[in-house]
N, C-alpha and C positions, 0 to 999 in steps of 0.2 A: 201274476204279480207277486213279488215278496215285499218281506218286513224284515228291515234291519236293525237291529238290535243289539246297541254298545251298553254293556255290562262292569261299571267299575274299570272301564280301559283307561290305562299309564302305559309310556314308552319313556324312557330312560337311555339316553344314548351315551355310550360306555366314557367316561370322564367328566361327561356335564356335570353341572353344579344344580340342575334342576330338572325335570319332569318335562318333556317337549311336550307330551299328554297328560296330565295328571286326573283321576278318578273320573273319567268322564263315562256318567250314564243317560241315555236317552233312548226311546225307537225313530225311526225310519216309517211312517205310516206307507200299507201296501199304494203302489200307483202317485204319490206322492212325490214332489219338487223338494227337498231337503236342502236349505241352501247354507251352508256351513259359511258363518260369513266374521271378518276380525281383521286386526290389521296383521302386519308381516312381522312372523316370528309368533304368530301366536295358537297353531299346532294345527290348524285348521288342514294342510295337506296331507300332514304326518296319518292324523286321524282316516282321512279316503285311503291313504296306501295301505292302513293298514287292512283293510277291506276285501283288498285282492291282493294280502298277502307279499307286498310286495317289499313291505317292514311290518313283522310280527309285535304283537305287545310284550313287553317287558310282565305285564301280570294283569288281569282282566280277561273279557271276552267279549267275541263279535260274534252274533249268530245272524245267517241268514234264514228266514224262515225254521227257525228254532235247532237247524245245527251250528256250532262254534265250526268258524273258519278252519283254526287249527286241525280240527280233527279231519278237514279234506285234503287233498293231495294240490298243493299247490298251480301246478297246470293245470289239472282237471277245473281246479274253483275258477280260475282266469278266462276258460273257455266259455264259462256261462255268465260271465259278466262282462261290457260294454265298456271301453276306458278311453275317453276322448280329453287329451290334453292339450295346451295353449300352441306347442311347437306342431301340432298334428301328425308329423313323423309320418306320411305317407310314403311309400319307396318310390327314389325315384328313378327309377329302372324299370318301374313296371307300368302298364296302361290302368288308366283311372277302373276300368273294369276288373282289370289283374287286383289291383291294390284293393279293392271291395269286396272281391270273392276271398280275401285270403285265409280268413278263418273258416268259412264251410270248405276250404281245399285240405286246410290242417283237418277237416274232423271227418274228409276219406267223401266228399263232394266232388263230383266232377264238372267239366265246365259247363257240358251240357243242361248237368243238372240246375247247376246256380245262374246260368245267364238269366233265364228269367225274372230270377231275384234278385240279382243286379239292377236290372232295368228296374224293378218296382221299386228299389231303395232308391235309386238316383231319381226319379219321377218324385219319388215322398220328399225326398232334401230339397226339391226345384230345378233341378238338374236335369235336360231331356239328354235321354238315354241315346239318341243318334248322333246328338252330336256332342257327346262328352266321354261318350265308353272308352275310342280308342286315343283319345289324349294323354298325355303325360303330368305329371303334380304341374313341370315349370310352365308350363304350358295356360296355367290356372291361376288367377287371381287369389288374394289370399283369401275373401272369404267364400270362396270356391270351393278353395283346398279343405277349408274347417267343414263345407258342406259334404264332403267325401270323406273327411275322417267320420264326422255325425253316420252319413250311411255305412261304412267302413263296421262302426260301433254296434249296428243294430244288424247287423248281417246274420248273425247266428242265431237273433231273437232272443236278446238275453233279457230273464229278469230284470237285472238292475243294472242299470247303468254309471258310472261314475267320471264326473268332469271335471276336467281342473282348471281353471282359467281359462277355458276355452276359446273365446271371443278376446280375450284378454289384451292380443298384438293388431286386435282390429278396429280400423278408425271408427269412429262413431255413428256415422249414417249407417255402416255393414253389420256394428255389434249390433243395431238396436232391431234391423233386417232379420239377423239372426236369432236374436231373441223372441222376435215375434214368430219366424221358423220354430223353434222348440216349441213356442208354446200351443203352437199348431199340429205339431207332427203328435204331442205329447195326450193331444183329445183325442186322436187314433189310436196308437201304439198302449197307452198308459203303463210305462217302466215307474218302476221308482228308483227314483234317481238323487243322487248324491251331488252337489254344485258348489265345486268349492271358490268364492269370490271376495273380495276384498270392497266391490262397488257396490253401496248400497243401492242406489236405484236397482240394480240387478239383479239387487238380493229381493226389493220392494214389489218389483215388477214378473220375478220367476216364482216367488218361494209361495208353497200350499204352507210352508215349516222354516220356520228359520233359527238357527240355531249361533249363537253371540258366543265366540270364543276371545280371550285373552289371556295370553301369559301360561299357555296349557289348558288351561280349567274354561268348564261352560259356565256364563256367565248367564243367559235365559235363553231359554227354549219356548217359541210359541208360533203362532199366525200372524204375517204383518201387522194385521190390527192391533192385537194381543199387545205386540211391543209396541207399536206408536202409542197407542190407548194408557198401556201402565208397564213402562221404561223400568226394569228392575233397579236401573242405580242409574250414576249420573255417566257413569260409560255409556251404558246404553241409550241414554237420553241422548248426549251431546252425537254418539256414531249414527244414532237414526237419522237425528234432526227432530226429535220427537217433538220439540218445540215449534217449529217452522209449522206455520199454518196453513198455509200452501202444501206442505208434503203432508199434513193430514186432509185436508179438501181432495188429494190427487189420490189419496190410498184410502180412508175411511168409507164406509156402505153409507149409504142413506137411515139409514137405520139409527146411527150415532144424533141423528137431529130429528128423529121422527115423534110426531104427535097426532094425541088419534083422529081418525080422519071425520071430516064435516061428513052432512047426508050428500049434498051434490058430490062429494071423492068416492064415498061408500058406493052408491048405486049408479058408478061407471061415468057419471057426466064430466070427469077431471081425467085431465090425461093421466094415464096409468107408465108408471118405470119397476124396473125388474128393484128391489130390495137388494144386491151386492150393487147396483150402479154406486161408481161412487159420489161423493159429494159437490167434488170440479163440477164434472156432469149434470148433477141436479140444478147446480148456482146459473149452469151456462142453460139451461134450460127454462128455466126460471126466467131468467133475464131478456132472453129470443123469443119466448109466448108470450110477457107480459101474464102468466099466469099468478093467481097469489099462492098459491098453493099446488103440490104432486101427488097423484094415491101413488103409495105405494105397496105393490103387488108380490107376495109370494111367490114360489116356485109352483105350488100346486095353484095356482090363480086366487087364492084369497085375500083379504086385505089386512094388510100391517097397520099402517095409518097413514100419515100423508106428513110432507115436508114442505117448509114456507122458507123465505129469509128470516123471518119471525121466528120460526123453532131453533134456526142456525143462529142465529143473533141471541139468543136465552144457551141452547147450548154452551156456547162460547165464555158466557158470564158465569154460568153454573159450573164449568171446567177451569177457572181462573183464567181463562185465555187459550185453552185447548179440549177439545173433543173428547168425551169418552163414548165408546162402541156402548150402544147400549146392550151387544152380548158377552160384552165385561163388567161385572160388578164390581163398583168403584171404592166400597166401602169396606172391602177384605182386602186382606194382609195379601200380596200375592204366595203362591207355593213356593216350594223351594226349586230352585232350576231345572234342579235334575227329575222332578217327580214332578213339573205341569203338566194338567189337561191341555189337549189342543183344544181349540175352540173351533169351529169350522168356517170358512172367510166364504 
């Protein structure tokens, strides 16, 4: 796994009147979902090209795993990194097999050697490998084709991966297919990966990291909750939806309403939930037991406390009408963008 790390990066594209990038520093956590998310026009793609070099900064740096891009040879950096974009650009002259081997054939791979790797990659994206190898792109549905570029992407086993609106030209039952794909493939493989989207549920729904750009500059950096929880400005409040109660019940842990647990929760008689469930979950649980109360359970099996309508209901009043994570502290100043702790979801 790597860690990617923008350094004070700006891009200045020669006559503009402004910064496409301006001072943007953050990392990239190893094995991490990075979702670069902002409306159009506000540097969020500029930022993944310049990754793989495909536009250099004007002044800054990007290290991957503590070397600056610039100081590697441009094809060599490209070879080790995964670039899956909205158009997919599969060839279409070649068989879905051709088109997935095509970087271990550039780095001196033969077919013998890759077919087997073909088939595991087309298996990992849902794709059975007999009856898809020797197809052609037209041949393929489009979120087929995005399922071949994804395999296409991971072929050489790269570190990090970088996406750019991927799902973007796909209707909605296949984006939402395919997002549940990444986030499947992504508990095996663990790349860290770079997502660049403009849709927040996508951003809500993929991101370990989400990173809020406008007008060039990073406007916060943190973990879904992080932003829903404490919105740096009213941009970010109004892009998340920070207010919508619904979209903090659908993204907040149980944790954000927990209170400590009675003896009957403590000593196992209450049904037990995992601590990231989110809150949806708990209310629809809640409501289908007839239970008055949840324990809720760590990862090492200990107990947190327990959740009611009652702690959500106090919640709710103690937040003016929104949730705070109880692993954000409410009462400090947040950081500055560029230097937040993540917080882990």
């Amino acid at each position: 796994m790597a860690k990617i790390a923008f350094r004070d990066v700006t891009k200045t594209y020669e006559g503009a009147k402004a910064a496409a990038v301006d001072h943007v520093s953050f990392t990239v956590r190893e094995g991490a979902i990075c979702m670069l998310l902002g409306t159009s026009g506000s540097g969020k793609t500029t930022l993944l090209r310049m990754v793989n070099r495909l536009i250099d900064p004007t002044s800054g740096e990007i290290q991957i795993n503590g070397i600056a891009t610039t100081a590697q040879n441009p094809i060599e950096l490209r070879r080790g990194i995964g670039y899956v974009i909205q158009q997919v650009g599969l060839f279409p002259h070649l068989s879905i097999e051709d088109n997935v081997r095509v970087v271990p054939s550039i780095l001196g791979k033969s077919a013998s050697e890759t077919r087997e790797r073909v088939d595991e990659l087309l298996r990992l994206v849902g794709l059975d490998p007999a009856e898809y190898r020797k197809r052609y792109p037209r041949q393929l549905s489009g979120g087929q084709q995005q399922r071949v570029g994804l395999a296409r992407a991971l072929a050489a086993d790269p570190e990090v991966l970088l996406m750019d609106e991927p799902f973007g030209a796909l209707d909605a039952i296949t984006r939402e297919r395919m997002q549940d794909e990444l986030l499947r493939i992504q508990q095996g493989v663990r790349k860290t990966i770079l997502f660049v989207t403009h849709d927040v549920e996508e951003a809500l729904k993929l991101g370990d990291q989400i990173v809020v750009m406008s007008d060039g500059k990073l406007i916060q950096e943190g973990t879904p909750v992080e932003l829903l929880a404490r919105p740096a400005d009213d941009f970010v409040r109004k892009l998340l939806g920070a207010d919508n109660i619904l979209r903090q019940f659908e993204y907040l842990p149980v944790t954000a309403a927990l209170e400590p647990a009675t003896h009957n929760g403590a000593d196992g008689a209450g049904e037990r939930i995992a601590a990231d469930t989110s809150l949806l979950q708990a209310m629809l649980r809640l409501m289908q037991s007839d239970a008055t109360a949840l324990t809720i359970e760590n990862g090492d099996k200990t107990i947190a406390g327990q959740v009611s309508l009652a702690s959500i209901s106090r919640g709710l009043r103690a937040g003016g009408g929104h949730l705070v994570d109880a692993g954000v502290t409410p009462d400090v100043e947040p950081e500055s963008a560029g230097d937040a702790a993540p917080v882990s979801r």
